[in-house]
C-alpha positions as protocol buffer text, in pm:
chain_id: "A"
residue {
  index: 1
  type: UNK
  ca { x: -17249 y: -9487 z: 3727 }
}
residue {
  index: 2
  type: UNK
  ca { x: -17452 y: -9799 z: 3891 }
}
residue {
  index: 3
  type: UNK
  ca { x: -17193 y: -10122 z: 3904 }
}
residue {
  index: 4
  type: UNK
  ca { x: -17358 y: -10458 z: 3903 }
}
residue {
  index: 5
  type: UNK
  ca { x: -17123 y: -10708 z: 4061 }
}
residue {
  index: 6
  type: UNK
  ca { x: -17163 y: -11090 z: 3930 }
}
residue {
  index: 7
  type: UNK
  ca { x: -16980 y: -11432 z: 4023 }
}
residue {
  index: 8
  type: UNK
  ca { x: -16795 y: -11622 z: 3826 }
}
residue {
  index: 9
  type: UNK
  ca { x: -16957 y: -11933 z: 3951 }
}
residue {
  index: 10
  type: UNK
  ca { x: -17303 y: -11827 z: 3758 }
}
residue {
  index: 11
  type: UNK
  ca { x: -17110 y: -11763 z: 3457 }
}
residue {
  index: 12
  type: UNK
  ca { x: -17190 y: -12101 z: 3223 }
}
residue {
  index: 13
  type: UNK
  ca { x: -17563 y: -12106 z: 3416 }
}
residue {
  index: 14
  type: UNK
  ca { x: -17648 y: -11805 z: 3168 }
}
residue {
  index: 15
  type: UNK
  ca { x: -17596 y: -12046 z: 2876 }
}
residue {
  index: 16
  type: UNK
  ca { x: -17300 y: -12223 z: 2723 }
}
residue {
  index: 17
  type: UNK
  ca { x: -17187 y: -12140 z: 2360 }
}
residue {
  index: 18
  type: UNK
  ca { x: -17029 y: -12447 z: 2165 }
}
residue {
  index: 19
  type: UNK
  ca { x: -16835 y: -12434 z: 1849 }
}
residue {
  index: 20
  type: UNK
  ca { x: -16844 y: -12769 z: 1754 }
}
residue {
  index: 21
  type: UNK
  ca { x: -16711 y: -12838 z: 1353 }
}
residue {
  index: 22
  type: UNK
  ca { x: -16634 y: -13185 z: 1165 }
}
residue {
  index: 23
  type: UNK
  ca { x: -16569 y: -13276 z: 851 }
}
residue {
  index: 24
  type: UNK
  ca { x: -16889 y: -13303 z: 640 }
}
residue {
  index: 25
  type: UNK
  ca { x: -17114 y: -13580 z: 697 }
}
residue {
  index: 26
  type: UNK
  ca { x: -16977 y: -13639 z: 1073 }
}
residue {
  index: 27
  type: UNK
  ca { x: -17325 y: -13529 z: 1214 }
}
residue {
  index: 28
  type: UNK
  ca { x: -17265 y: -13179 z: 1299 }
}
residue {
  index: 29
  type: UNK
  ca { x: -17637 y: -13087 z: 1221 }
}
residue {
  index: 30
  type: UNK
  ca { x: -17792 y: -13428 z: 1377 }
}
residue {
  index: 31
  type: UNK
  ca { x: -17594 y: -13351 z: 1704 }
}
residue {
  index: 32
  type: UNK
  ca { x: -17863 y: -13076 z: 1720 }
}
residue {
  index: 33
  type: UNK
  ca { x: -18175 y: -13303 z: 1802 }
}
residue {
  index: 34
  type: UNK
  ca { x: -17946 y: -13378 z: 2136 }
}
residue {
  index: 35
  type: UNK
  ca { x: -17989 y: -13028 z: 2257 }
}
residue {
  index: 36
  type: UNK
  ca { x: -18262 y: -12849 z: 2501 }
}
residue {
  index: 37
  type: UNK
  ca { x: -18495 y: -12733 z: 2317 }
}
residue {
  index: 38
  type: UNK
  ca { x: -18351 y: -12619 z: 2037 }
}
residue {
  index: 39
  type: UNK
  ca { x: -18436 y: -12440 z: 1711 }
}
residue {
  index: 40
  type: UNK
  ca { x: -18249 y: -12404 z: 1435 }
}
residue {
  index: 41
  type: UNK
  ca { x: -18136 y: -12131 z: 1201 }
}
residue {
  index: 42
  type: UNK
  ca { x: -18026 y: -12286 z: 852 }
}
residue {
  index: 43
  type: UNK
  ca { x: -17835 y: -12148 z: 630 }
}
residue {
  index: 44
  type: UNK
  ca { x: -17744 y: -12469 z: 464 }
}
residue {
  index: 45
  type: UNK
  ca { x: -18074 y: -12642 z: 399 }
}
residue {
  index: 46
  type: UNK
  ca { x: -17873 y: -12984 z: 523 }
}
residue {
  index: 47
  type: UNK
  ca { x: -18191 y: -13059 z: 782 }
}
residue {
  index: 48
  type: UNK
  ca { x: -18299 y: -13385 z: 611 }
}
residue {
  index: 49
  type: UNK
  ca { x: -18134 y: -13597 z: 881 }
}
residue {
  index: 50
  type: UNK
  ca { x: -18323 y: -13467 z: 1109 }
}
residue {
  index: 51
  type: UNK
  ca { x: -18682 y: -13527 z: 913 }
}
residue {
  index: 52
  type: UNK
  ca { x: -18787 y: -13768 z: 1177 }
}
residue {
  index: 53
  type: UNK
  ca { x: -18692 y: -13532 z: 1493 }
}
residue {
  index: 54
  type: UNK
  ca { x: -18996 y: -13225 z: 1475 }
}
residue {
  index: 55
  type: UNK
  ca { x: -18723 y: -12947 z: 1500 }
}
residue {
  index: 56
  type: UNK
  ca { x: -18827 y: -12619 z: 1429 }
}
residue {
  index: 57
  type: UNK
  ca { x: -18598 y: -12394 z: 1227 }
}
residue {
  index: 58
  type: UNK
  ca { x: -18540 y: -12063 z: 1042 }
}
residue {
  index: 59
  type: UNK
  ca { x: -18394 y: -12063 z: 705 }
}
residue {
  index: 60
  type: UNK
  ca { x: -18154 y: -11793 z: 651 }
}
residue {
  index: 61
  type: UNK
  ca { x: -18059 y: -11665 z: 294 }
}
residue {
  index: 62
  type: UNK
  ca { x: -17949 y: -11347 z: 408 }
}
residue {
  index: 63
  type: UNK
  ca { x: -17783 y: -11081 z: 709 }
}
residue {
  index: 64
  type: UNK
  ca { x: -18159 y: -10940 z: 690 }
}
residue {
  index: 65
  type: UNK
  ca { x: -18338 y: -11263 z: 793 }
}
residue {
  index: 66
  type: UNK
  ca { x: -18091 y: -11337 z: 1002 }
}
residue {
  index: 67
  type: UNK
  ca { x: -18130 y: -10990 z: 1224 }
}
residue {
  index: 68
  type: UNK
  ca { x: -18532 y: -11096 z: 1185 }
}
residue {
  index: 69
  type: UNK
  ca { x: -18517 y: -11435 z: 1345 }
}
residue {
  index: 70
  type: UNK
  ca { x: -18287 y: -11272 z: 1614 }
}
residue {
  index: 71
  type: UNK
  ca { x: -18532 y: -11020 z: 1721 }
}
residue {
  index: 72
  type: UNK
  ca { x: -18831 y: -11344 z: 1680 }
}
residue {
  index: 73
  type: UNK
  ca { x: -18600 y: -11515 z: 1963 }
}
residue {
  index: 74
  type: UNK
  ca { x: -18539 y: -11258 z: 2204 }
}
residue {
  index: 75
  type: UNK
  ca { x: -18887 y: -11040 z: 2173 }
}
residue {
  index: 76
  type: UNK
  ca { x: -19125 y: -11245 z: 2126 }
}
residue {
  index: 77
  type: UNK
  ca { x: -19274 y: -11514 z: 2379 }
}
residue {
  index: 78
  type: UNK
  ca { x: -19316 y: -11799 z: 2112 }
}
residue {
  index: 79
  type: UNK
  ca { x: -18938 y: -11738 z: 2044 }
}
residue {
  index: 80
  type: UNK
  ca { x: -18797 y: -11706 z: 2413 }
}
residue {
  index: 81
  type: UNK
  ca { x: -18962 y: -12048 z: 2481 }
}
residue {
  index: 82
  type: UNK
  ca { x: -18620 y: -12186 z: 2291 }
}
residue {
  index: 83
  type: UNK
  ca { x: -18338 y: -12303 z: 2514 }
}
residue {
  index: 84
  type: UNK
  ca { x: -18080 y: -12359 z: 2253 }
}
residue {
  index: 85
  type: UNK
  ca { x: -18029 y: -12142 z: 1931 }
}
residue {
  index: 86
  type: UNK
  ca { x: -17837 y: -12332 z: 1692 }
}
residue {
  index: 87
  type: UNK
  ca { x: -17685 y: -12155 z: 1354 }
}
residue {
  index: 88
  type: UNK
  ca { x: -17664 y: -12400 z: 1038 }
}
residue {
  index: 89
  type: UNK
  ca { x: -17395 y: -12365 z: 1003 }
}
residue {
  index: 90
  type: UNK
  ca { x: -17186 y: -12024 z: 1096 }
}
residue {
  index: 91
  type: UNK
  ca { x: -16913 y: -12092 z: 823 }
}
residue {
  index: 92
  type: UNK
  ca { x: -17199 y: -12040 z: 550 }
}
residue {
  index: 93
  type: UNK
  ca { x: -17365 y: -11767 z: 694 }
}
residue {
  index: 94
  type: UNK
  ca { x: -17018 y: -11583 z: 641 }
}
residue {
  index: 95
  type: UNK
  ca { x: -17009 y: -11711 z: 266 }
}
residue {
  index: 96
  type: UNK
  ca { x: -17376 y: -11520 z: 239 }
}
residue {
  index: 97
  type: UNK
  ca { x: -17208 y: -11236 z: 380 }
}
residue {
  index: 98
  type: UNK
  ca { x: -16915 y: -11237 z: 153 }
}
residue {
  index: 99
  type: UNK
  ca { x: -17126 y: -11293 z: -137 }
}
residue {
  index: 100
  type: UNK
  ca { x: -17337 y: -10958 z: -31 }
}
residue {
  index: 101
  type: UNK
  ca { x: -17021 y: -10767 z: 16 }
}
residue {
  index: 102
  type: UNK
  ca { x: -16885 y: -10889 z: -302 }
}
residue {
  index: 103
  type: UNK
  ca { x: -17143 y: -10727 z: -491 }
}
residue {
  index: 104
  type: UNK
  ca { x: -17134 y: -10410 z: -309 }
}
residue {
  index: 105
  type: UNK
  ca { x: -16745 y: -10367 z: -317 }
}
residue {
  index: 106
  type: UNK
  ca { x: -16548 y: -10390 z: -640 }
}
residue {
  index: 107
  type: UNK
  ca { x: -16229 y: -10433 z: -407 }
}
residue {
  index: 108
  type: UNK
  ca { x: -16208 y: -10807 z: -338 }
}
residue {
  index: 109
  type: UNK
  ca { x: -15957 y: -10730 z: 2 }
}
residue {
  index: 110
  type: UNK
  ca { x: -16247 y: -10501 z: 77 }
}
residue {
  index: 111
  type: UNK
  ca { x: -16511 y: -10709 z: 82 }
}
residue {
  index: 112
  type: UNK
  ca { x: -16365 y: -10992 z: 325 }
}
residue {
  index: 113
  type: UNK
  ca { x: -16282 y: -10671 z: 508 }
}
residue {
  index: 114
  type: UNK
  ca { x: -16609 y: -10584 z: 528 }
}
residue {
  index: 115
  type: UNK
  ca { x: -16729 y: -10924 z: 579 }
}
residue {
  index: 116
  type: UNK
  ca { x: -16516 y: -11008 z: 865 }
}
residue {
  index: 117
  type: UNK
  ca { x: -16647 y: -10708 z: 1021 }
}
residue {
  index: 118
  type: UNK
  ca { x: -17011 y: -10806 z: 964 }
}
residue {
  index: 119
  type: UNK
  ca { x: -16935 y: -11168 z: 1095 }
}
residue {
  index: 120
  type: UNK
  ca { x: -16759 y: -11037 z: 1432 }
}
residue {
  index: 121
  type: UNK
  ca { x: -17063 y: -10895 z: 1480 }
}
residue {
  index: 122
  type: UNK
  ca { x: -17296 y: -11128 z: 1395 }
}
residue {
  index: 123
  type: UNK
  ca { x: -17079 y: -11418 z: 1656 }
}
residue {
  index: 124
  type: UNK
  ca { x: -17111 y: -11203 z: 1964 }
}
residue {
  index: 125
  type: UNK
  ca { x: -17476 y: -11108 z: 1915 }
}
residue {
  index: 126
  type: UNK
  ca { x: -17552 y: -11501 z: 1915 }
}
residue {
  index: 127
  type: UNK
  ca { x: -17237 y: -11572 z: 2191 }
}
residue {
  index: 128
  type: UNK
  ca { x: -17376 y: -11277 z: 2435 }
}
residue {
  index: 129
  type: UNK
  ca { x: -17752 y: -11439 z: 2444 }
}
residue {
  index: 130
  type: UNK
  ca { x: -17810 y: -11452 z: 2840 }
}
residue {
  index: 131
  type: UNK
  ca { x: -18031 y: -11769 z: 2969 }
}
residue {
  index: 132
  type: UNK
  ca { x: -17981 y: -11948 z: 2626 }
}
residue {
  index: 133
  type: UNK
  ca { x: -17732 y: -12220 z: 2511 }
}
residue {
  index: 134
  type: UNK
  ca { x: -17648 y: -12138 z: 2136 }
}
residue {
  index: 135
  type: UNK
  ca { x: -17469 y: -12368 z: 1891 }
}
residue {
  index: 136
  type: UNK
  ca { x: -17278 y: -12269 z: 1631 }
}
residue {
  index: 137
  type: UNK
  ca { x: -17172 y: -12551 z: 1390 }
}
residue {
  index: 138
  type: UNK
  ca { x: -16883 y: -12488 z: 1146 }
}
residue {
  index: 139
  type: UNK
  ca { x: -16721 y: -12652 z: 870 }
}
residue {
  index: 140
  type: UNK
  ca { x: -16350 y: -12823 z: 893 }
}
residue {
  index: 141
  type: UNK
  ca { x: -16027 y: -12719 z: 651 }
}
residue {
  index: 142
  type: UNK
  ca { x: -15635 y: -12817 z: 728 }
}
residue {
  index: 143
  type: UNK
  ca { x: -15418 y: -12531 z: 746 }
}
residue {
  index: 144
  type: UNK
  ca { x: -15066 y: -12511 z: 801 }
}
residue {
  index: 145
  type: UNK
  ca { x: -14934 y: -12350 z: 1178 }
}
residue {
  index: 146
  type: UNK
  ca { x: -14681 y: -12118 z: 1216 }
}
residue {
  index: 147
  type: UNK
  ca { x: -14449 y: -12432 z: 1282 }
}
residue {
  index: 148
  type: UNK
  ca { x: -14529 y: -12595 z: 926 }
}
residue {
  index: 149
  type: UNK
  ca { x: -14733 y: -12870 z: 1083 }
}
residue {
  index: 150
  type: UNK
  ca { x: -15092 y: -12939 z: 934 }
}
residue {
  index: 151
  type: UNK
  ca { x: -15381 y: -12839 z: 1171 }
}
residue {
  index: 152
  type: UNK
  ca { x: -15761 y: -12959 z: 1164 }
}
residue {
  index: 153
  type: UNK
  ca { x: -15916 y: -12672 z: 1269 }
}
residue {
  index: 154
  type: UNK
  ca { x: -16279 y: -12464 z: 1195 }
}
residue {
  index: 155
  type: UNK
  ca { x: -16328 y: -12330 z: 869 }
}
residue {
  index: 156
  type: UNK
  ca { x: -16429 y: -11966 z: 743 }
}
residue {
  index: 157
  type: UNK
  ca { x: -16395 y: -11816 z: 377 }
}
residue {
  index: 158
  type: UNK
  ca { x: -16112 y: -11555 z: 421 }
}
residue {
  index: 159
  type: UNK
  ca { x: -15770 y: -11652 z: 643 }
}
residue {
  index: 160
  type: UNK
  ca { x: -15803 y: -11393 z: 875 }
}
residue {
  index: 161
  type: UNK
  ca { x: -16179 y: -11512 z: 1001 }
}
residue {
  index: 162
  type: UNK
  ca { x: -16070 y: -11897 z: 1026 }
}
residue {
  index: 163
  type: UNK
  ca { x: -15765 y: -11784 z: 1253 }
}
residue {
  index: 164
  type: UNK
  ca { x: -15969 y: -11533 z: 1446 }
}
residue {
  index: 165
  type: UNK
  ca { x: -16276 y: -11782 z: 1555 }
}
residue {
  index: 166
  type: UNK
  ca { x: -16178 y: -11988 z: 1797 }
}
residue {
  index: 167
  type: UNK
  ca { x: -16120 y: -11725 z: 1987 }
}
residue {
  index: 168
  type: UNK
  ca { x: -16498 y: -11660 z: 2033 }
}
residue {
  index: 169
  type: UNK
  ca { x: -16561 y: -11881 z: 2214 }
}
residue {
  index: 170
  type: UNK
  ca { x: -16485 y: -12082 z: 2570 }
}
residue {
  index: 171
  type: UNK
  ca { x: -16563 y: -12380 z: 2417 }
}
residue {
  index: 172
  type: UNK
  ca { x: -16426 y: -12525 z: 2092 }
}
residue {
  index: 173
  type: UNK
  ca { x: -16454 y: -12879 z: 2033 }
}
residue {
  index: 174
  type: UNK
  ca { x: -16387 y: -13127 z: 1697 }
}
residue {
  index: 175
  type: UNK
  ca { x: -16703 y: -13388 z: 1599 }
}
residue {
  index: 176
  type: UNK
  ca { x: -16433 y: -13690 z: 1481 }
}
residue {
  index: 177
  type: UNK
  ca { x: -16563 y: -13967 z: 1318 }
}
residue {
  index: 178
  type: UNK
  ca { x: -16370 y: -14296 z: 1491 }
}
residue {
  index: 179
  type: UNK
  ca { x: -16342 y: -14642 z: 1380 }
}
residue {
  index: 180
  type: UNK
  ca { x: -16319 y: -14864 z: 1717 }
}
residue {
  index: 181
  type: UNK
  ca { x: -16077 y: -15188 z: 1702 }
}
residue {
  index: 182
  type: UNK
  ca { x: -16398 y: -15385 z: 1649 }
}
residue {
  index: 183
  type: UNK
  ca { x: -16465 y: -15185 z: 1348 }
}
residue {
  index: 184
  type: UNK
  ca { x: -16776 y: -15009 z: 1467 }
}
residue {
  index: 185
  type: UNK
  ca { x: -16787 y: -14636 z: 1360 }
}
residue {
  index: 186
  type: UNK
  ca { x: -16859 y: -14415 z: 1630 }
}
residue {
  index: 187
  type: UNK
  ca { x: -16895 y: -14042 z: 1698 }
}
residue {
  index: 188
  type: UNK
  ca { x: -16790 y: -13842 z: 1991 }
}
residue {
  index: 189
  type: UNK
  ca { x: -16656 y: -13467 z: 2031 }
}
residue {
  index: 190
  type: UNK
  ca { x: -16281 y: -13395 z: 2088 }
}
residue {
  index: 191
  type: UNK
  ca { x: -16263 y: -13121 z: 2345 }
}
residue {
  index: 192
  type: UNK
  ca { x: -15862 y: -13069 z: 2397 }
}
residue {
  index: 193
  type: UNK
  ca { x: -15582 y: -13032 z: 2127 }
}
residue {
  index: 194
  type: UNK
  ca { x: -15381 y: -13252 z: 1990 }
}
residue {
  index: 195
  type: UNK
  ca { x: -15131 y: -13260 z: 1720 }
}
residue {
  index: 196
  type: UNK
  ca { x: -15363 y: -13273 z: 1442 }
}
residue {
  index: 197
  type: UNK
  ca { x: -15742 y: -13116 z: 1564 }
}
residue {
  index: 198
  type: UNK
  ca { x: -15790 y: -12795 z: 1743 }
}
residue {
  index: 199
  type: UNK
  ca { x: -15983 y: -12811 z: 2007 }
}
residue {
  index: 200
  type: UNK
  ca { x: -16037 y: -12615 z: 2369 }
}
residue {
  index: 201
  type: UNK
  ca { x: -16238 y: -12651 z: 2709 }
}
residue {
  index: 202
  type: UNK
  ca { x: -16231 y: -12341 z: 2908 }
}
residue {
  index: 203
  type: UNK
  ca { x: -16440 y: -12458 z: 3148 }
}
residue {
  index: 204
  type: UNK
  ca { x: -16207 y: -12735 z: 3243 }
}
residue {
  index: 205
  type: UNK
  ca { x: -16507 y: -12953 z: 3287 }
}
residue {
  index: 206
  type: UNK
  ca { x: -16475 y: -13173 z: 3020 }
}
residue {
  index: 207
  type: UNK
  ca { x: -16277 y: -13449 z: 2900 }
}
residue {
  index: 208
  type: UNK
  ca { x: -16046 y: -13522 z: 2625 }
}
residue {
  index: 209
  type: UNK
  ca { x: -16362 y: -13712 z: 2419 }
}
residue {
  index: 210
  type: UNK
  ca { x: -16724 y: -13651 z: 2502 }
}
residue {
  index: 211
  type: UNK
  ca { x: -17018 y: -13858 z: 2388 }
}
residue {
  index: 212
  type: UNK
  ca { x: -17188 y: -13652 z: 2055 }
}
residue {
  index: 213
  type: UNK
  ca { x: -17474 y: -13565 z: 2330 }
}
residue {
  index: 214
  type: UNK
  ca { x: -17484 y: -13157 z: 2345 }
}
residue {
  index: 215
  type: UNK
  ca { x: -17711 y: -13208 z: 2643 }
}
residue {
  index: 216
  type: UNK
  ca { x: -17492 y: -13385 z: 2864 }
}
residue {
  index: 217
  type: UNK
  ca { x: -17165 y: -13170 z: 2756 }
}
residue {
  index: 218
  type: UNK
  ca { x: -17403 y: -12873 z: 2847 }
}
residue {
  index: 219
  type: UNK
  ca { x: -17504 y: -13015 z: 3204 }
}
residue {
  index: 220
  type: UNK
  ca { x: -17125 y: -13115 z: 3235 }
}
residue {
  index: 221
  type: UNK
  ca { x: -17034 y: -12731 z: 3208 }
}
residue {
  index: 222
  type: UNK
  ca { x: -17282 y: -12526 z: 3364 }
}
residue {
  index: 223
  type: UNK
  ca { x: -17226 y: -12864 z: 3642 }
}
residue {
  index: 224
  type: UNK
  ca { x: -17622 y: -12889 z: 3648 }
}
residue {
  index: 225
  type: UNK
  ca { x: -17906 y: -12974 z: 3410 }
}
residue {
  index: 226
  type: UNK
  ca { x: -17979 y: -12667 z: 3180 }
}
residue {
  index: 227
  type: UNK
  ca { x: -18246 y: -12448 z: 3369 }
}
residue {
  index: 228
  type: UNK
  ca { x: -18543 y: -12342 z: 3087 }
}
residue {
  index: 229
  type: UNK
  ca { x: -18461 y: -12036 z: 2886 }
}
residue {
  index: 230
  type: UNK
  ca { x: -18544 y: -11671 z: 3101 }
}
residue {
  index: 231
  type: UNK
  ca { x: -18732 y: -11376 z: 2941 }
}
residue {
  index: 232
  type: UNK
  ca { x: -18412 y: -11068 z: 2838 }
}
residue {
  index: 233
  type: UNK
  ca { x: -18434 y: -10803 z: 3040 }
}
């Protein structure tokens, strides 16, 4: 057996994966038009804030088209040209999924079952790109910990997927909508926890609030501008 030995220090240059979710209308899908390059995989149909940006994107109605436009962006040289992937959001691409499932499993338990196996999948064939930056956007619920306490945190249909998917990912951060004390409304991305939002920074790079700029929080982590997407070998 060959072993291929790799640094640590390369690891974010191969692309850095974002969960980023908000309550709706915070500007999870406009934060796209501040990525490289991106294109967009929609699976909500929510793109008309970005009519005035020239985006390209994918819509997604089902697990087959979504497997298509995968194989468009890794095999084929129009699709490798895109440095940033973003899926529209993830948490309805699992309610397509569950829907699916539903129909092909009279057992309710089953089908989220079934689904949350589909969607583990579907997270780490989109998080294990190499040479791309993907995005996955999510929506927002408030749960109750362990402790009691009430927790802003990513949404998924089914408990079990909504406590398992932050753990995907390095890189977990909260779109907030603020109010300044001059009564401006801004937007910037949370990127550590607090009482109330869950939120995480692996790469230790970041600070506790971010401008709503994916480029610059990706050049913050990989600690260099994004380098142009690189044929799969």
């Amino acid at each position: 057996m060959s072993i291929s030995l790799k640094s640590t220090q390369t690891y974010a240059q191969s692309g850095v994966k974002i969960l980023v979710y908000g309550q709706a209308g915070a500007g999870k899908t406009t934060l796209i038009k501040t990525a490289p390059q991106p294109i967009i995989l929609s699976a909500e149909g929510g793109l008309l804030s970005l009519q005035d940006s020239d985006i390209p994107y994918i819509e997604i109605h089902n697990l087959d088209e979504l497997g298509e436009a995968l194989t468009f962006l890794t095999q084929s040289q129009e699709g490798r040209q895109f440095r940033t992937i973003a899926l529209d959001s993830i948490s309805e691409i699992a309610e397509v999924v569950l829907s699916a499932s539903k129909i092909g499993l009279k057992d309710g338990r089953a089908a989220y079952g079934e689904m949350n196996d589909i969607m583990a999948k579907v997270i780490r064939s989109f998080r294990d790109l190499p040479n791309r930056h993907v995005y996955f956007s999510a929506k927002m619920d408030k749960t109750a910990t362990d402790t009691g306490t009430m927790l802003y945190a990513p949404s998924m249909p089914g408990k079990t997927l909504s406590q398992q998917l932050p753990y995907f990912f390095d890189e977990v951060l909260a779109l907030r909508v603020i109010t300044d004390k001059d009564g401006a409304v801004q937007r910037a991305l949370q990127c550590q926890s607090d009482p109330l939002w869950l939120a995480k920074d692996r790469s230790s790079r970041l600070s506790m609030w971010e401008p709503a700029d994916l480029g610059a929080v990706i050049e913050k982590i990989s600690g260099r501008a994004a380098a142009p997407a690189q044929e799969e070998q």
